[in-house]
C-alpha positions in Angstrom: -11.4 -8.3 -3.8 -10.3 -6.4 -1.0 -6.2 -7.2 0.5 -4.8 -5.7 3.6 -1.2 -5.0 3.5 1.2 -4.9 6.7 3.1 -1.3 5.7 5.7 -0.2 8.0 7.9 3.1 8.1 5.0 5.7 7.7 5.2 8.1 10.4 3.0 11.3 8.9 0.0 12.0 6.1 2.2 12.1 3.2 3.7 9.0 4.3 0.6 7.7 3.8 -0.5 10.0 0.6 2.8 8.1 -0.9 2.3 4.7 -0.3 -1.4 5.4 -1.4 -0.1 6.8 -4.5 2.3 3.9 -5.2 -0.9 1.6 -4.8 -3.4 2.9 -6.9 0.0 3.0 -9.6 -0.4 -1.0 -9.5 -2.4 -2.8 -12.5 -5.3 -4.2 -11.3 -5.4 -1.5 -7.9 -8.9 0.1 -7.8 -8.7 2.2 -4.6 -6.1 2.2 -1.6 -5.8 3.8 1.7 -3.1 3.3 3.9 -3.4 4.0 7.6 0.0 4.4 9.9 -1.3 4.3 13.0 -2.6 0.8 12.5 0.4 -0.2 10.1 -1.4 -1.6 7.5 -2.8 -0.9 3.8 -6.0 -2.1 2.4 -6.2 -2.2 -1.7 -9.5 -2.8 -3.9 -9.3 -4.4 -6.5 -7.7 -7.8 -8.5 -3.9 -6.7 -8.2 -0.8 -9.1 -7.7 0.0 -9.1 -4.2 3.2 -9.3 -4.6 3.3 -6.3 -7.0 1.4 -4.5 -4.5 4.8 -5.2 -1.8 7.1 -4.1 -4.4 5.3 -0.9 -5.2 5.0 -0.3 -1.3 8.6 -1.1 -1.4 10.0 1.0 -4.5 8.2 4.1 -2.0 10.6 3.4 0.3 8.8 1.6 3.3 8.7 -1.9 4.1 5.4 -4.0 3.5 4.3 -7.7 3.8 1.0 -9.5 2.1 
């Protein structure tokens, strides 16, 4: 199952290699990729969506299922 994510705050690459990392650190989280210019996240796997904004969030940006 693929989920998009609305991730905001991310203004470089390792804005996006963090929120990346905080994603694939979810249960369930097969692959993510997050993308700044577009604002958004998209997440493989079966994972909680709501663990997957609180992950997102714990990085320090703001994000919305």
């Amino acid at each position: 199952m693929t989920q998009e994510l609305t991730v905001t705050g991310m203004s470089c690459g390792g804005c996006e290699q963090s929120v990346e990392d905080a994603l694939e650190g979810v249960a369930g989280v097969e692959s993510a990729t997050a993308d700044r210019e577009a604002e958004s996240a998209t997440v493989d796997g079966e994972a909680d969506p709501d663990d997957l904004v609180a992950a997102v969030e714990a990085a320090g940006y703001e994000a919305s299922a």
